[in-house]
C-alpha positions in Angstrom: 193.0 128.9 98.5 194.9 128.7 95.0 193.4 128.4 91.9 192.5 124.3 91.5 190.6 124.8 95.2 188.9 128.1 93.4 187.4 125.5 90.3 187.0 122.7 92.4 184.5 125.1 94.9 182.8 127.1 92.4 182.3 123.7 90.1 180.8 122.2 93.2 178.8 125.7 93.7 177.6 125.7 90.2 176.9 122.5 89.0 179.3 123.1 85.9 182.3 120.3 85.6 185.8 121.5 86.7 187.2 121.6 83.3 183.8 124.2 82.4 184.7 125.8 85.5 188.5 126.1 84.7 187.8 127.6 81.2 185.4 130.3 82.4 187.8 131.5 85.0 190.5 131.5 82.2 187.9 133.5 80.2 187.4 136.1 83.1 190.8 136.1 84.0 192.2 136.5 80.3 189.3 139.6 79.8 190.0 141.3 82.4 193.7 141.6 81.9 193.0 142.4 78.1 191.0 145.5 79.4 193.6 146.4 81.5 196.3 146.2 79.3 193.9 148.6 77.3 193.8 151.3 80.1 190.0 150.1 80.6 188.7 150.1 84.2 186.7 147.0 85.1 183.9 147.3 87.9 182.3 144.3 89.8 179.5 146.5 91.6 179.9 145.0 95.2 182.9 143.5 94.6 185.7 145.5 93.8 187.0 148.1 90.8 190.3 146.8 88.5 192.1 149.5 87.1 195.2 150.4 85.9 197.2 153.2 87.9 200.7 155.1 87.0 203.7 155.1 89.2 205.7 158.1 88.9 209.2 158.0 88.3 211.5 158.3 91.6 214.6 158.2 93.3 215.2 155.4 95.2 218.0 153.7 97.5 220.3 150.3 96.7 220.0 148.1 99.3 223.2 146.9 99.0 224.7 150.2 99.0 222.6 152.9 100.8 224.6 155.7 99.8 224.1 154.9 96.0 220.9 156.6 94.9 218.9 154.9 91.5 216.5 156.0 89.5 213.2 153.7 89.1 211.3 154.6 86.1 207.7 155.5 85.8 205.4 152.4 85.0 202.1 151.9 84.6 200.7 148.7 87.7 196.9 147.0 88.0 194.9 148.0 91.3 192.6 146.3 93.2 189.8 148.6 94.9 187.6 146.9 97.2 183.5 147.0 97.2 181.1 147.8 100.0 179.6 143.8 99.7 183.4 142.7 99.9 184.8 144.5 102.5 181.8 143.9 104.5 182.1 139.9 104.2 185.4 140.8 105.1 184.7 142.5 108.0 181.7 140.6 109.6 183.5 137.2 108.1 180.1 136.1 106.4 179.3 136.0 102.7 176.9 137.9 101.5 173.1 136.7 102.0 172.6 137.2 97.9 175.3 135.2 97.5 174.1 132.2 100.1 171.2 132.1 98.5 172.2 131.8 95.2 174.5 128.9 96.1 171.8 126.8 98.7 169.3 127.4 95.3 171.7 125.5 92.6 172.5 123.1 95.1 169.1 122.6 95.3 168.1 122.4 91.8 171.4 119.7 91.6 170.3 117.5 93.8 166.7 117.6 92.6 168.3 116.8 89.1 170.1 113.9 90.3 167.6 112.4 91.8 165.1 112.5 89.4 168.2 110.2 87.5 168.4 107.9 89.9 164.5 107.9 90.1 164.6 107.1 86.5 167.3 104.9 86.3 165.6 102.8 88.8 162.1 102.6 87.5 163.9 101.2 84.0 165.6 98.7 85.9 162.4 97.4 87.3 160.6 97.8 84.2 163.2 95.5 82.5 162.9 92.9 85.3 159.1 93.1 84.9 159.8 91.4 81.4 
């Protein structure tokens, strides 16, 4: 999945547009790097921990030359540490009930919205044939 099928599946989850969609995930995306770059440490109870982790410097081996040694400085990379809730979905290959729920309820509550429009819409029209 890249990122457009991420907005177009979470708009369609939420009920938000795809540009509202596409802004909030800049939003997430853009904070949690921020933090990172701060030396924060971001946790997602369930989901996972972001944090930032430091490589030590090292001795390592050209590839094109294998008797040529080079150093590789130290440097500071973003981790990924994955929660219980995710690496169970992972595991089982099911989302997480919470999470089902959560989606089958805004569903709900969309398509009771749009057809209380189309309910609406239609009783105008009738009233305005009436006259």
């Amino acid at each position: 999945m890249n990122k457009a099928e991420l907005i177009e599946t979470v708009a369609d989850q939420t009920g938000l547009s795809k540009s509202q969609t596409d802004e909030a995930l800049k939003s997430i995306l853009a904070t949690i790097t921020q933090q990172l770059a701060k030396g924060n440490k971001i946790t997602l109870v369930g989901f996972g921990t972001f944090e930032r982790r430091k490589r030590k410097a090292r001795v390592g081996v050209n590839p094109q030359n294998p008797e040529q040694k080079i150093k590789i400085p130290a440097k500071n990379a973003p981790a990924f540490s994955a929660g219980s809730e995710l690496k169970e979905a992972v595991q089982t290959g099911r989302a997480p009930a919470l999470a089902k729920k959560k989606i089958a309820a805004k569903k709900k509550a969309a398509a009771k919205k749009t057809t209380k429009k189309k309910t609406t819409a239609k009783s105008k029209s009738k009233k305005k044939a009436r006259r």
